[in-house]
DSSP file (Angstrom, degrees, kcal/mol; ACC not computed):
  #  RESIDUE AA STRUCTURE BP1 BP2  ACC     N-H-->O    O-->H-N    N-H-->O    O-->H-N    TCO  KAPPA ALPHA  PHI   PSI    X-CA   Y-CA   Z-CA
    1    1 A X              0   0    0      0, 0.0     2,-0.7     0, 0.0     0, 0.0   0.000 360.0 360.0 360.0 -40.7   22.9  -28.1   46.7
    2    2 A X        +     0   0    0    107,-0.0     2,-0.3     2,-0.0   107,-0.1  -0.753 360.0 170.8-103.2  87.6   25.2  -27.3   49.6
    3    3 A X        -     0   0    0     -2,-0.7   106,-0.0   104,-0.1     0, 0.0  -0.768  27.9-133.2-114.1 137.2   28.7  -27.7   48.0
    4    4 A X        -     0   0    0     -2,-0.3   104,-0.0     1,-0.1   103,-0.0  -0.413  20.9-178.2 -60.5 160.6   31.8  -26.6   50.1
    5    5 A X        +     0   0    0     73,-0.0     2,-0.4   102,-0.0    -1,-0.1  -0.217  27.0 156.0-140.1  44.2   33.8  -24.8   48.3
    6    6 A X        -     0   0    0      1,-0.1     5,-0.1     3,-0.0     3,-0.1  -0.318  27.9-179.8 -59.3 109.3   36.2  -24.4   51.3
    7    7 A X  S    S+     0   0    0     -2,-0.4     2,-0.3     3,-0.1    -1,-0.1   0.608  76.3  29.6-103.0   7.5   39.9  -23.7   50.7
    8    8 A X  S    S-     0   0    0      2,-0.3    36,-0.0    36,-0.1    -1,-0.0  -0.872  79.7-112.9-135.2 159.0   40.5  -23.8   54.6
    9    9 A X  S    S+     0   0    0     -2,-0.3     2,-0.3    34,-0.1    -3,-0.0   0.409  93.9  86.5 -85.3   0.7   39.2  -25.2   57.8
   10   10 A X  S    S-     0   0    0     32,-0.0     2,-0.5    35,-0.0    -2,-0.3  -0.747  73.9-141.8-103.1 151.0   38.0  -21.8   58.9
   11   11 A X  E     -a   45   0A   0     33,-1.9    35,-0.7    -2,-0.3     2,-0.7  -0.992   9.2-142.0-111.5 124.9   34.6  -20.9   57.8
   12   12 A X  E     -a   46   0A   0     -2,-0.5    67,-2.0    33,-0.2     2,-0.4  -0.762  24.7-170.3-104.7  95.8   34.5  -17.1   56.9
   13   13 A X  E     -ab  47  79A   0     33,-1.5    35,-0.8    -2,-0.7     2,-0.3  -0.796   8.1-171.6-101.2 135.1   30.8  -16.0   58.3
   14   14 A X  E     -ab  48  80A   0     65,-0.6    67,-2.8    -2,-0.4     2,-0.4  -0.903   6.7-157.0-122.9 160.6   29.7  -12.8   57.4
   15   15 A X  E     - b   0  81A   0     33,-1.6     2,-0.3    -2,-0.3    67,-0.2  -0.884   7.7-152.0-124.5 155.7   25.9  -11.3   59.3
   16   16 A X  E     - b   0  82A   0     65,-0.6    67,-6.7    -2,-0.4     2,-0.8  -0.987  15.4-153.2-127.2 106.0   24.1   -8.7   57.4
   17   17 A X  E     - b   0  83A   0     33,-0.9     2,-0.4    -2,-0.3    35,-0.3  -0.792   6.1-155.6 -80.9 114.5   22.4   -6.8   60.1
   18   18 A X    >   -     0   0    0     65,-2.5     3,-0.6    -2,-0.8     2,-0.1  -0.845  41.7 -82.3 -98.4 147.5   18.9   -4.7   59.2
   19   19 A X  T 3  S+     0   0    0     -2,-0.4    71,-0.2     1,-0.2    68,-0.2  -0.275 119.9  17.4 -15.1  88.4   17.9   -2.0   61.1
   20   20 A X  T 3  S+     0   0    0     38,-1.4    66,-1.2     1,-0.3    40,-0.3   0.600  91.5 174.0 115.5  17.9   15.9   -2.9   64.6
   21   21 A X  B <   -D   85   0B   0     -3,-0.6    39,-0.6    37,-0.2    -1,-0.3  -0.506  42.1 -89.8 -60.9 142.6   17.6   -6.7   63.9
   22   22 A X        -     0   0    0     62,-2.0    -1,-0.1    37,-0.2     5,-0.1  -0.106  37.7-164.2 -24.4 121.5   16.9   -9.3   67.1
   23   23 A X  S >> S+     0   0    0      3,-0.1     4,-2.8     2,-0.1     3,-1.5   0.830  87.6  49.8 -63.4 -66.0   19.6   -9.0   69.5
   24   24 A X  H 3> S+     0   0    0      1,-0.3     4,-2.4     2,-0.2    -2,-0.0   0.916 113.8  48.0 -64.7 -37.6   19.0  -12.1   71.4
   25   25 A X  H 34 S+     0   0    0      1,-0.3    -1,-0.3     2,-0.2    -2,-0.1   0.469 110.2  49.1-110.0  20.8   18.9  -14.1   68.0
   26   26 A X  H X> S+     0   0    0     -3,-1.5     4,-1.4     2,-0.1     3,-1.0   0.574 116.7  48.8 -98.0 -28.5   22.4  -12.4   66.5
   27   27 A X  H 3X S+     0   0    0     -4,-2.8     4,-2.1     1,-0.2     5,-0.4   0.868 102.2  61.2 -66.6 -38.3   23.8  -13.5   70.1
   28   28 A X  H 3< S+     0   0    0     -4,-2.4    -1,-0.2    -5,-0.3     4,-0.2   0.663 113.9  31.4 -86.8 -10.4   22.3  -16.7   69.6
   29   29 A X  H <4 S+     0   0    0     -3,-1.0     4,-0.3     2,-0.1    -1,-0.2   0.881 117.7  50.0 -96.5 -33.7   24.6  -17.4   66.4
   30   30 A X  H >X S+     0   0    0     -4,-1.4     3,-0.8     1,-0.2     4,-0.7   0.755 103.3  55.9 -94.0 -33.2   27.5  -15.7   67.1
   31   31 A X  H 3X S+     0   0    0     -4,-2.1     4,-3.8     1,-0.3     5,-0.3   0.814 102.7  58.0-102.0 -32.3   28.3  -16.9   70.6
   32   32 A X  H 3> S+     0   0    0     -5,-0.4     4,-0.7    -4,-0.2    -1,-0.3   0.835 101.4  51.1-107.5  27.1   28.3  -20.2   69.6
   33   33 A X  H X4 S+     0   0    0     -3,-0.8     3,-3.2    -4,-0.3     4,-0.4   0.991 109.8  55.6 -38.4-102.7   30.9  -19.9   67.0
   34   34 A X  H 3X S+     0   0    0     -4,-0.7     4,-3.6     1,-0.4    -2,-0.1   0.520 106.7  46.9  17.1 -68.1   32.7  -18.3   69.7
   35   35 A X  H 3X S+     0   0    0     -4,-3.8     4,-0.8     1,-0.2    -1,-0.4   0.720 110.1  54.9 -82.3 -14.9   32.4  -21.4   72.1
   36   36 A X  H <X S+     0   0    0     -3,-3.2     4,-0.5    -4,-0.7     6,-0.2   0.864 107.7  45.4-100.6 -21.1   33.3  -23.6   69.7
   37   37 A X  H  4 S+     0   0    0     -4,-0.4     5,-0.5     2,-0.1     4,-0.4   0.789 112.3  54.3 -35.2 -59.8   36.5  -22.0   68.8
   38   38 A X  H  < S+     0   0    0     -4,-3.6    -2,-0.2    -5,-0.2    -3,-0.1   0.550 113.8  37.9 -57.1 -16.7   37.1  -21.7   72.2
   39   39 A X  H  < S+     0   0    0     -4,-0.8    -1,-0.2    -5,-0.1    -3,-0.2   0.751 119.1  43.8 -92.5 -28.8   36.7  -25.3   73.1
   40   40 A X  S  < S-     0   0    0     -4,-0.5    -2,-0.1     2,-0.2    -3,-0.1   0.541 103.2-130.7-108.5  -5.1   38.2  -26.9   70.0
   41   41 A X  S    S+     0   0    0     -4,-0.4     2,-0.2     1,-0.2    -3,-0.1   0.788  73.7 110.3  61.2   7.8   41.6  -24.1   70.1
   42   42 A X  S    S-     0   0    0     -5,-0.5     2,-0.5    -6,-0.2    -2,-0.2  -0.505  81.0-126.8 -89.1-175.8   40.9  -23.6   66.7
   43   43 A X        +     0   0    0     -2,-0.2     3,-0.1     1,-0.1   -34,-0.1  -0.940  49.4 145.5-122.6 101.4   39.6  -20.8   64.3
   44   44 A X        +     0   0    0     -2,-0.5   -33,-1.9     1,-0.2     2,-0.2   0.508  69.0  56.4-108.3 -40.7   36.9  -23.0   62.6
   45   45 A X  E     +a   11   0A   0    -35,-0.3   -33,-0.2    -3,-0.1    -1,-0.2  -0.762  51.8 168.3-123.2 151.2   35.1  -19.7   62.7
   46   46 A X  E     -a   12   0A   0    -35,-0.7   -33,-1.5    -2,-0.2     2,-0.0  -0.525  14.0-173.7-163.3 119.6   35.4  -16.5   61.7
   47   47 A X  E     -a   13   0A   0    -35,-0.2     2,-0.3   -17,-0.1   -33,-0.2  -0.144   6.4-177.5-116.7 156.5   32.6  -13.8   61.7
   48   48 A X  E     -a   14   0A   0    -35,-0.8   -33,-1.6     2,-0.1     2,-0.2  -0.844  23.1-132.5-163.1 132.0   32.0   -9.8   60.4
   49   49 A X        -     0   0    0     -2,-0.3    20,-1.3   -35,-0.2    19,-1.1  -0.466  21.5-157.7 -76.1 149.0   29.2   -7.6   60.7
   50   50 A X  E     -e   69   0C   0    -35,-0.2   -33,-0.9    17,-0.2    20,-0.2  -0.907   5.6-166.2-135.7 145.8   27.8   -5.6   57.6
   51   51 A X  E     -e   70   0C   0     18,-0.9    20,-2.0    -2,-0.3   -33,-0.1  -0.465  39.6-120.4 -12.3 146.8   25.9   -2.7   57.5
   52   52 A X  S    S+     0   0    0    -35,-0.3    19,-0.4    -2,-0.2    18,-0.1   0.978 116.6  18.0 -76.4 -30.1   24.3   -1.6   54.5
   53   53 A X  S    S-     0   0    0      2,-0.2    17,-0.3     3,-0.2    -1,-0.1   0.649 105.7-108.2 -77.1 -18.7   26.7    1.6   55.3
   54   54 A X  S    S+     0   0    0     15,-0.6     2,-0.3     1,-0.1    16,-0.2   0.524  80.0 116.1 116.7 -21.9   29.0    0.6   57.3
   55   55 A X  S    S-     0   0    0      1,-0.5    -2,-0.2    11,-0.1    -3,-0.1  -0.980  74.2 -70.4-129.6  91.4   27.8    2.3   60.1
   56   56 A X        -     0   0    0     -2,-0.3    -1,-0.5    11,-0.2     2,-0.2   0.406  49.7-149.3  20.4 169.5   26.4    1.1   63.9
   57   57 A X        -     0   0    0      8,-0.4     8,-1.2    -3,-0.1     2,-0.4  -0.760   8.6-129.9-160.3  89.7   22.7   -0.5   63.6
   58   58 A X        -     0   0    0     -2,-0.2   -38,-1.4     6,-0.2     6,-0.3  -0.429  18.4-151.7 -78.0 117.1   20.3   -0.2   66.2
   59   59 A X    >   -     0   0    0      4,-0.5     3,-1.7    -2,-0.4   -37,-0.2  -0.261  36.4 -90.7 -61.9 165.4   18.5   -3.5   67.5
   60   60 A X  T 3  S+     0   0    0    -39,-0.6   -38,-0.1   -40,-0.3    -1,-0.1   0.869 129.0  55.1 -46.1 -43.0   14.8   -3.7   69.1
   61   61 A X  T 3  S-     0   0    0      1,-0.1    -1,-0.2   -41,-0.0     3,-0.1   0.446 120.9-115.7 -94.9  28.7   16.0   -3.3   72.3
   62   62 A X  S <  S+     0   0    0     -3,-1.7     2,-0.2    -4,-0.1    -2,-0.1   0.428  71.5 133.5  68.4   9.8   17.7   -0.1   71.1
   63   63 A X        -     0   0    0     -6,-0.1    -4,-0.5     2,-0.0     2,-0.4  -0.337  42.9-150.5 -89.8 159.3   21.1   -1.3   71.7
   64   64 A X        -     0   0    0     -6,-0.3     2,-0.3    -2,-0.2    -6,-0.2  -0.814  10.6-158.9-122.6 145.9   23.4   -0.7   68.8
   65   65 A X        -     0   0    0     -8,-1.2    -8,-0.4    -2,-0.4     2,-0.4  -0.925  21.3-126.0-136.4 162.0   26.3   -2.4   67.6
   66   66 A X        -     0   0    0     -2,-0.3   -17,-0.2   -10,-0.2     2,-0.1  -0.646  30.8-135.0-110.2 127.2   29.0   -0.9   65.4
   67   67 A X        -     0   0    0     -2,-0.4   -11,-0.2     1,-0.1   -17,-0.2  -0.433   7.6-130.7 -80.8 173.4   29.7   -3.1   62.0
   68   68 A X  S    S-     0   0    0    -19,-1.1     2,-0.2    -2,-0.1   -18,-0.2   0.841  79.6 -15.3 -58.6 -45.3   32.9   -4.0   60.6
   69   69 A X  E     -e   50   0C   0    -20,-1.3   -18,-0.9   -14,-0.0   -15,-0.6  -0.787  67.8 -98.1-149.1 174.6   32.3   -3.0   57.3
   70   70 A X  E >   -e   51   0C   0    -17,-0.3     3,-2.8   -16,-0.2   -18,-0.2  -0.794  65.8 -66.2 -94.5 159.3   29.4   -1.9   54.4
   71   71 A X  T 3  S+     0   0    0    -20,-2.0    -1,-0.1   -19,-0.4    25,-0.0  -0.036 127.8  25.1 -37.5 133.4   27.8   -4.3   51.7
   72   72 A X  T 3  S+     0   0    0      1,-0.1    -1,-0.3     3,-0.1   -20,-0.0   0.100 102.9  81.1 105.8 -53.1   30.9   -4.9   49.6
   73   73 A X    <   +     0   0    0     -3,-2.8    -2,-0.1     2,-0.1    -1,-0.1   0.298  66.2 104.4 -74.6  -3.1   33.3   -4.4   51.7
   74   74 A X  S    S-     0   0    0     -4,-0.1     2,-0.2     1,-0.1     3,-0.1  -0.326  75.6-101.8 -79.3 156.1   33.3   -7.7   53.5
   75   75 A X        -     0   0    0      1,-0.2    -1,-0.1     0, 0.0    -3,-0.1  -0.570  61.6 -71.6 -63.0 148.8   35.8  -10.4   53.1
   76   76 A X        -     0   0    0     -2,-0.2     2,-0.5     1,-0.1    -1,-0.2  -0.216  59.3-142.7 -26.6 115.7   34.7  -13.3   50.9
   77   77 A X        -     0   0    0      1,-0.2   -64,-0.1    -3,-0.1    -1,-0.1  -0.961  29.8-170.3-109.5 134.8   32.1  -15.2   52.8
   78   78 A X  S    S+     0   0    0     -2,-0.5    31,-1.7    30,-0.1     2,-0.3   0.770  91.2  25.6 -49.2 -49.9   31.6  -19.0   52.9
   79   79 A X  E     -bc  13 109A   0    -67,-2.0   -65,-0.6    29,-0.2     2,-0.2  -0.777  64.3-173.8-129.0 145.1   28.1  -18.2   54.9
   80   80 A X  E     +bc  14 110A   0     29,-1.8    31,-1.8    -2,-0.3     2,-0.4  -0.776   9.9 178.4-143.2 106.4   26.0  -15.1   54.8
   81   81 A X  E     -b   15   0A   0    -67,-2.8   -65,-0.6    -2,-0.2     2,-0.3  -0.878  19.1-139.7-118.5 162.0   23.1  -14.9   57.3
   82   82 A X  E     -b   16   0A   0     -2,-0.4    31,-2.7   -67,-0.2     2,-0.9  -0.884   9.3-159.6-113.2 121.6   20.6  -11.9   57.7
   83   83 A X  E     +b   17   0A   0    -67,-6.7   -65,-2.5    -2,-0.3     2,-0.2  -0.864  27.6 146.4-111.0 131.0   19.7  -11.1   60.9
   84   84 A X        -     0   0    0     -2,-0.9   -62,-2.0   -67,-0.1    30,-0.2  -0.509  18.3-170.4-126.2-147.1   16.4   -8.9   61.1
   85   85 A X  B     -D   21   0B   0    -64,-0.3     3,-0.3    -2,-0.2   -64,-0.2  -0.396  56.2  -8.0-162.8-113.0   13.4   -8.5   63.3
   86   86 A X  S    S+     0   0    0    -66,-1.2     2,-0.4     1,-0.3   -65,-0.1   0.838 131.6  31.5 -76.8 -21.8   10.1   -7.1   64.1
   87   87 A X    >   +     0   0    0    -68,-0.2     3,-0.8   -67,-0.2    -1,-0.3  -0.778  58.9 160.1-143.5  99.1   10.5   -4.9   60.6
   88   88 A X  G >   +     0   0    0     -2,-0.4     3,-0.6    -3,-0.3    -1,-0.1   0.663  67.6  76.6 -80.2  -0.7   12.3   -6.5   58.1
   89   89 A X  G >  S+     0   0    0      1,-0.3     3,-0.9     2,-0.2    -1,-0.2   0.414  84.0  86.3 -92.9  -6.2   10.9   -4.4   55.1
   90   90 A X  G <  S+     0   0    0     -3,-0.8    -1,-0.3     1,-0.2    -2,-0.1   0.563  86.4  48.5  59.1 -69.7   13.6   -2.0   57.1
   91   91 A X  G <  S+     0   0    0     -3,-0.6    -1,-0.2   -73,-0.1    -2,-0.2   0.530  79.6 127.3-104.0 -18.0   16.2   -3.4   55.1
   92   92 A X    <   +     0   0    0     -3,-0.9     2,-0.3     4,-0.1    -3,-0.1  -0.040  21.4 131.6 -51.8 146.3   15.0   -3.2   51.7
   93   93 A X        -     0   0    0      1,-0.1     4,-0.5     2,-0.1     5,-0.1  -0.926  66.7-117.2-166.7 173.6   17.0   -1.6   48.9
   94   94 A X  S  > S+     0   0    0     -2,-0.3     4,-0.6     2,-0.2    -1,-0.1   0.412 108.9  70.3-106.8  -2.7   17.9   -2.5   45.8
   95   95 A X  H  > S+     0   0    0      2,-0.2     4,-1.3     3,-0.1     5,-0.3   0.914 106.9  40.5 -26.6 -75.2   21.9   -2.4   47.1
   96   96 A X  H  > S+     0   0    0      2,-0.2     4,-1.7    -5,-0.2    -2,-0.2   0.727 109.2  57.4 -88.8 -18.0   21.4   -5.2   49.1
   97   97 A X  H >> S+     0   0    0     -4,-0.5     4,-1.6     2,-0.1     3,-0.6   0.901 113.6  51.4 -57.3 -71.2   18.9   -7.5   46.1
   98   98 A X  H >X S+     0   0    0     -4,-0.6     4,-1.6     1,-0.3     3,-1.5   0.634 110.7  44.5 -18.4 -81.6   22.1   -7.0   44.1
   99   99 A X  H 3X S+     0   0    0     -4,-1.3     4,-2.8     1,-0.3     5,-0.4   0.788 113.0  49.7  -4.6 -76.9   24.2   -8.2   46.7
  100  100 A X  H << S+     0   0    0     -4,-1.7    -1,-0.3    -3,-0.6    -2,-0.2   0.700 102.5  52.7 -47.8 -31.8   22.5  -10.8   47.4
  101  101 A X  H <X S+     0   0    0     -4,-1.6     4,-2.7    -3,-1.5    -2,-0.3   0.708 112.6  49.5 -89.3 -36.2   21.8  -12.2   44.4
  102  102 A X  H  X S+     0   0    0     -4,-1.6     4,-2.2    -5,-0.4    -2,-0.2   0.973 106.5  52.4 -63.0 -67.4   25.6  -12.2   43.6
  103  103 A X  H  <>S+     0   0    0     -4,-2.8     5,-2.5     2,-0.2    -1,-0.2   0.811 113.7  48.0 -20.3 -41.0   26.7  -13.7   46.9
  104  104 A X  H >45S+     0   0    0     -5,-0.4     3,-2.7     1,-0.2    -2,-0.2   0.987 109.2  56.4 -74.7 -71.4   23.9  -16.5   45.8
  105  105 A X  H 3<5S+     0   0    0     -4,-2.7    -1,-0.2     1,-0.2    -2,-0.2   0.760 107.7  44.1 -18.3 -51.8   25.5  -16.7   42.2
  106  106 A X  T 3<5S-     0   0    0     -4,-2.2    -1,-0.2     1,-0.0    -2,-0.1  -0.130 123.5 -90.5-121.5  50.2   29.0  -17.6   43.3
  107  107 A X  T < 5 +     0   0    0     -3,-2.7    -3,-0.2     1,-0.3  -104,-0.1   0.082  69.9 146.8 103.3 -14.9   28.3  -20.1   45.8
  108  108 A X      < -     0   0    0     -5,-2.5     2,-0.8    -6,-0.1    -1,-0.3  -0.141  48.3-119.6 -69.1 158.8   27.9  -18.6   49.0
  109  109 A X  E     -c   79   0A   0    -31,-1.7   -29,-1.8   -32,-0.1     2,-0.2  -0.814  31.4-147.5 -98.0 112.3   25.3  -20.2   51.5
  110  110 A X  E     +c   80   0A   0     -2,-0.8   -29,-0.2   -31,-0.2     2,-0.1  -0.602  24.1 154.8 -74.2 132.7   22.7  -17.9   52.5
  111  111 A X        -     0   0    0    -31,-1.8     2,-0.2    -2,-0.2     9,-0.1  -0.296  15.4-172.3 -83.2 179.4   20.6  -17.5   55.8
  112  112 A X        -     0   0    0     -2,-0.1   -29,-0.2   -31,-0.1     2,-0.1  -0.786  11.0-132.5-175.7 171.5   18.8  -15.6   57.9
  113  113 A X  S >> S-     0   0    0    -31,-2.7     3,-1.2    -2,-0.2     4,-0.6  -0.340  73.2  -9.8 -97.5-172.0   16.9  -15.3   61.5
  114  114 A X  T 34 S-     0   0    0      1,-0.3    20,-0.8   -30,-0.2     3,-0.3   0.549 138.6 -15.5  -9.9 -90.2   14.1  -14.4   63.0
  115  115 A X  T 34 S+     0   0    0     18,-0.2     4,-0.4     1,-0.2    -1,-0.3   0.129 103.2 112.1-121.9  17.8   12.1  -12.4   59.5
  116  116 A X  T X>  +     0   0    0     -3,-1.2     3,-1.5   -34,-0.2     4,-0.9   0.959  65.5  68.7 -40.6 -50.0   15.6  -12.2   57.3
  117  117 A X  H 3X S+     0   0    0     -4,-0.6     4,-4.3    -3,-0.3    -1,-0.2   0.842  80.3  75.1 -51.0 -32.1   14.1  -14.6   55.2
  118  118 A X  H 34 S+     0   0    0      2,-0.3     5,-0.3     1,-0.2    -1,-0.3   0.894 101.3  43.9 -19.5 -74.3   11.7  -11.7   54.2
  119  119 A X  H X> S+     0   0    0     -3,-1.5     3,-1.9    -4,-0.4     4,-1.0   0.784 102.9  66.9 -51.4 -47.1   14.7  -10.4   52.2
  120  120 A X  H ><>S+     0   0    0     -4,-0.9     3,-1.9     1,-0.3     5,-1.8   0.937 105.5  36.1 -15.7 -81.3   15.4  -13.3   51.0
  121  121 A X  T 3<5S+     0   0    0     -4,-4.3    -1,-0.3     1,-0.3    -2,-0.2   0.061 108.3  60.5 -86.3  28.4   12.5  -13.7   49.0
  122  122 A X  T <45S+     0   0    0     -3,-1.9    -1,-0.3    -2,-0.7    -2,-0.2   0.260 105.1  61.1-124.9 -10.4   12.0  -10.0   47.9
  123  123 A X  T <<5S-     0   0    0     -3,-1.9    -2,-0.2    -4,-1.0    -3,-0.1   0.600 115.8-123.9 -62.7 -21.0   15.3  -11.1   46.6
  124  124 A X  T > 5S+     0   0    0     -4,-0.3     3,-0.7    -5,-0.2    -3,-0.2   0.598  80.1 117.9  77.5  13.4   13.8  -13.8   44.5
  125  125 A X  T 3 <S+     0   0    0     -5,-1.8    -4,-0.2    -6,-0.2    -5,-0.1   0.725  73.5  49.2 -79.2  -8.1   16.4  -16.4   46.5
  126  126 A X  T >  S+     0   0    0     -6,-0.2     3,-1.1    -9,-0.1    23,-0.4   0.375  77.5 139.4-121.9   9.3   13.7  -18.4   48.0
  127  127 A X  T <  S-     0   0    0     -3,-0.7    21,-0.2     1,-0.2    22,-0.1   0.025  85.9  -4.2 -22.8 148.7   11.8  -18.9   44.6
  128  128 A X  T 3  S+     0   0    0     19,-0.3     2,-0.4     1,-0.1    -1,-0.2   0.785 113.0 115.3   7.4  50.7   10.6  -22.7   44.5
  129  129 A X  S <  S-     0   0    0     -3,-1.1    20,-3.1    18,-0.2     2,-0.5  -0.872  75.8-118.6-125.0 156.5   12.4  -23.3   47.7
  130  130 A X  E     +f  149   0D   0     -2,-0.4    20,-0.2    18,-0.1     2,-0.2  -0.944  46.1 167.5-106.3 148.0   10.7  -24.2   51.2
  131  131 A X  E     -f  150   0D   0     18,-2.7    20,-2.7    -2,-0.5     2,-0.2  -0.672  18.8-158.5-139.5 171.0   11.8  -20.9   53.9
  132  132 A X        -     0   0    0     -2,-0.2     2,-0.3    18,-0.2   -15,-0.1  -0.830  10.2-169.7-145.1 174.9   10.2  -20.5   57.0
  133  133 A X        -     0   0    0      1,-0.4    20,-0.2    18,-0.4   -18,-0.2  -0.864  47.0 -45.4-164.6 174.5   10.1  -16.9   59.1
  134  134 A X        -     0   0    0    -20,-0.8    -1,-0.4    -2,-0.3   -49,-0.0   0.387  60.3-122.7 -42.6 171.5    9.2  -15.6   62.5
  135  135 A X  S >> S+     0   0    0      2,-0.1     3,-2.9     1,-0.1     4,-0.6   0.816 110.3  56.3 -72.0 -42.7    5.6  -17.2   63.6
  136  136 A X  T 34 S+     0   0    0      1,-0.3     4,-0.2     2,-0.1     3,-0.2   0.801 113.6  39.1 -83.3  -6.7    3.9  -14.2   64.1
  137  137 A X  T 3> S+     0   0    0      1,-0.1     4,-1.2     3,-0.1    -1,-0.3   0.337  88.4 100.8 -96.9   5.2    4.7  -13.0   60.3
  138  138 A X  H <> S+     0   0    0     -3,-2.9     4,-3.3     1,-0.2    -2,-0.1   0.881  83.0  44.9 -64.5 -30.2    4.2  -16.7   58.8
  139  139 A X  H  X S+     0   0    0     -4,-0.6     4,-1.0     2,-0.2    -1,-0.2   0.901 116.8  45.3 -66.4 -29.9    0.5  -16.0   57.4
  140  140 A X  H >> S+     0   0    0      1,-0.2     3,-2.3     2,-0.2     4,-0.7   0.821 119.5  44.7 -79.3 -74.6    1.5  -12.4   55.8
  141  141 A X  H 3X S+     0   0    0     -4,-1.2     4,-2.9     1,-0.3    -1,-0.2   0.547 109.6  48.9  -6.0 -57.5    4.7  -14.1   54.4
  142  142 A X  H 3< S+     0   0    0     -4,-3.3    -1,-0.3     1,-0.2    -2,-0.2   0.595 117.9  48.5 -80.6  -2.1    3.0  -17.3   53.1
  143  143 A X  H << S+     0   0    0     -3,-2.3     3,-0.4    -4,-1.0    -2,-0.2   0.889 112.3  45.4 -80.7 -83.8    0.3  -14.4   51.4
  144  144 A X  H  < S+     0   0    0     -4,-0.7     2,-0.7     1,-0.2    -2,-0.1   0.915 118.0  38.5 -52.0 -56.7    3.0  -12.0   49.8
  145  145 A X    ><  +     0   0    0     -4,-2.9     3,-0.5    -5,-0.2    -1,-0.2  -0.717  58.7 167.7-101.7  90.6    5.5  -14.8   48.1
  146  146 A X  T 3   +     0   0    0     -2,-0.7     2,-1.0    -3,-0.4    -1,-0.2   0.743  68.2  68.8 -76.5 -19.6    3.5  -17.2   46.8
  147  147 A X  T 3  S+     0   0    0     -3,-0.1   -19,-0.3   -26,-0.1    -1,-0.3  -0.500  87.9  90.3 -86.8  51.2    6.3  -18.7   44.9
  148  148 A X  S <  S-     0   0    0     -2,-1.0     2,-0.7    -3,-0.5   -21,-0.1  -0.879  75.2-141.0-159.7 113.1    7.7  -19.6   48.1
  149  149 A X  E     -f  130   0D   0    -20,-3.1   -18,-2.7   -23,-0.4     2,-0.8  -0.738  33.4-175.6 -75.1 116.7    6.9  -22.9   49.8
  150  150 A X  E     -f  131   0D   0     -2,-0.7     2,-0.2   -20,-0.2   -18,-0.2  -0.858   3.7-164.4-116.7 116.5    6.7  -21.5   53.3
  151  151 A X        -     0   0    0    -20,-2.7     2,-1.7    -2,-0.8   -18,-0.4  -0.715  31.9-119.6-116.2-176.0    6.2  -23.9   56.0
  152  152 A X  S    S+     0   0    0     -2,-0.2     2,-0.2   -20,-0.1   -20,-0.1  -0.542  70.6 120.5 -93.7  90.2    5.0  -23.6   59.7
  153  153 A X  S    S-     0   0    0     -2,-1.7   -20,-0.3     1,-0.3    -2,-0.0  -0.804  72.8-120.7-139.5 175.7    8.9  -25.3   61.6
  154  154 A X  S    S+     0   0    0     -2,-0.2    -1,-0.3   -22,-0.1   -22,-0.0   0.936 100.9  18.4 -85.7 -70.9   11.2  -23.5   64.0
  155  155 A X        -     0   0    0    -23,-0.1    -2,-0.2   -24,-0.0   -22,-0.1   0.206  57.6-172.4-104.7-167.4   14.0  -24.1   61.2
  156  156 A X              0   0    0    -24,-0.1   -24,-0.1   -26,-0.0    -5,-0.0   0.140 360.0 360.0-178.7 109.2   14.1  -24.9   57.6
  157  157 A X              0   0    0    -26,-0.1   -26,-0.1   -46,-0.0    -2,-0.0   0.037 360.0 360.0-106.9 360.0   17.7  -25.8   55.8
């Protein structure tokens, strides 16, 4: 299912930030990337923020950080995770199902954080798949995509 398709030791990670995305749990991916560069003296990682424009993104705690690029614009990524938060519905468009669905197509490995997965499945990526999302949105979730084995874990890979 998960096949590298790695023509380098660096892993090219791209985050797709939605609107009023988790601070603390885009911090909580990116940093340790970071440290593990930093430890090992390699570039094993390398990360870019997307926008759906392009354009700064304000987290919940009102903080905004300014992306590299818009959908599209990104370098090829090996990984693509979605970071959202308290409202991932936010982030819908039919720009970013597209996207998505392409990304999926030619191999990339898809994520997400805290209620990313949301998108995910309004994508149609998490069809007969098991996903998990935030707790406090697990009921509406397992409700809305039913063609989504949604279980109650921290994680699900």
């Amino acid at each position: 299912m998960f096949t590298p398709k790695l023509t380098s030791k660096t892993i090219n990670v791209a985050f797709y930030l939605v609107p009023e995305f988790s601070m603390i749990g885009f911090s909580a991916l990116v940093d340790p990337l970071r440290q593990a560069n930093n430890i090992s003296g390699e570039n094993f990682y390398r990360w870019q923020v997307i926008s759906e424009t392009g354009g700064s993104v304000s987290a919940s705690n009102d903080m905004k950080l300014i992306a590299d690029c818009a959908i599209g614009q990104e370098r090829t990524p090996d990984m693509l995770i979605i970071c959202a938060g308290f409202s991932p519905e936010k982030g819908e468009s039919k720009r970013l199902q597209t996207w998505l669905q392409q990304h999926s197509r030619s191999g990339v490995w898809l994520g997400s954080q805290d209620t990313g997965s949301y998108l995910l499945a309004k994508s149609g990526l998490l069809n007969g798949r098991r996903a998990t999302i935030h707790w406090e949105n697990l009921m509406a979730f397992k409700e809305v995509f039913r063609r989504v084995e949604v279980v109650d874990e921290l994680y699900e890979i």
